[in-house]
C-alpha positions in Angstrom: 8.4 56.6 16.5 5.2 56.5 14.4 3.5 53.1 13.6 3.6 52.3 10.0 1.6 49.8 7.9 3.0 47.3 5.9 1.2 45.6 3.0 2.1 41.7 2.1 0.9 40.2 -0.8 -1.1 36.8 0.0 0.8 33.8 -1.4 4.1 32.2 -0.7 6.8 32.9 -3.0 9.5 30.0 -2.9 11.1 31.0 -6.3 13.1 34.8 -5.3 15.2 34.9 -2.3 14.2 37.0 0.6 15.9 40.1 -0.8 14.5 39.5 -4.6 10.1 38.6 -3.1 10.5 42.2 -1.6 6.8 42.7 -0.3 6.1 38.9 -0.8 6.1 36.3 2.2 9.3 33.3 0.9 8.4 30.6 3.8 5.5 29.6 5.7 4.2 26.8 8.2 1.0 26.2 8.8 -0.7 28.6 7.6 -3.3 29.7 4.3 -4.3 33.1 2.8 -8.1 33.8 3.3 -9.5 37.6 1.9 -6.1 37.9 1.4 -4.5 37.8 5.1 -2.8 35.1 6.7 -4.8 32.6 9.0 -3.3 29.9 10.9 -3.9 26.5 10.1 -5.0 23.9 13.2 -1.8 21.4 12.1 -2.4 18.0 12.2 -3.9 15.2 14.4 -2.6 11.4 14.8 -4.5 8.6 13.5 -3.1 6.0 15.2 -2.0 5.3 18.5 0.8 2.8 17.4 3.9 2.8 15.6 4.4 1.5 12.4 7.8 -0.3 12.0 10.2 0.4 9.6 10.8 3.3 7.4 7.3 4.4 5.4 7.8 4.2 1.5 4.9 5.2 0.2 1.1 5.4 1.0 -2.0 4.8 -1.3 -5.4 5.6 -0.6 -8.7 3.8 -2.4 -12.2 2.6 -2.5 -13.6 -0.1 -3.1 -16.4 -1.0 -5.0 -18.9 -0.7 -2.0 -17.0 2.7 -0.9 -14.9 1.3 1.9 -11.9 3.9 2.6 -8.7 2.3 2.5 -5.1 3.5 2.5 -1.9 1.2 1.5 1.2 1.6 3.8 4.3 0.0 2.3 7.1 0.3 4.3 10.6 -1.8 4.0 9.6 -4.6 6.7 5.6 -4.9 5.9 3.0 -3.7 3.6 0.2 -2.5 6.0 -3.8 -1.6 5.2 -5.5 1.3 7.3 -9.0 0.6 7.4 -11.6 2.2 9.9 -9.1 3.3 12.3 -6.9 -0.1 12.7 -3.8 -1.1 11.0 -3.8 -4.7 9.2 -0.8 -6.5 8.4 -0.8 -7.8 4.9 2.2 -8.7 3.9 3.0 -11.0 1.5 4.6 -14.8 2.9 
């Protein structure tokens, strides 16, 4: 049986179903197109060695006026601030 090459196009195509992106890649994890080929992505490392409580909500990151990096943690039992690698309760009395 003789080898035979198969050409992808780069990009992920989440609109056709398998059968309709013939020649197209329809799911991917962890990965990004570079010159056009597939390249595995490193995933993700945790920033904190605690748990937060309750069920995250949503997140906001800012800076302030003297460029202190913050991100806002609301979840539904506090409202947390992530600031040089500690979590600070801030919730409201």
């Amino acid at each position: 049986m003789a080898l035979t090459e198969v050409k992808f196009a780069p990009g992920i195509d989440k609109q056709d179903t398998s059968v309709g992106a013939f020649g197209r890649w329809v799911d991917s994890d962890n990965i990004r197109f570079r010159y056009g080929l597939p390249e595995k992505v490193g995933g993700w490392a945790s920033l904190l060695n605690e748990t937060i409580v309750g069920v995250s909500r949503k997140m906001l990151a800012f800076v302030d006026k003297t460029g202190n990096r913050y991100v806002a943690i609301g979840t539904d039992k506090f409202l947390l601030i992530y600031f040089e690698g500690q979590l600070y309760d801030i919730t409201p009395w």
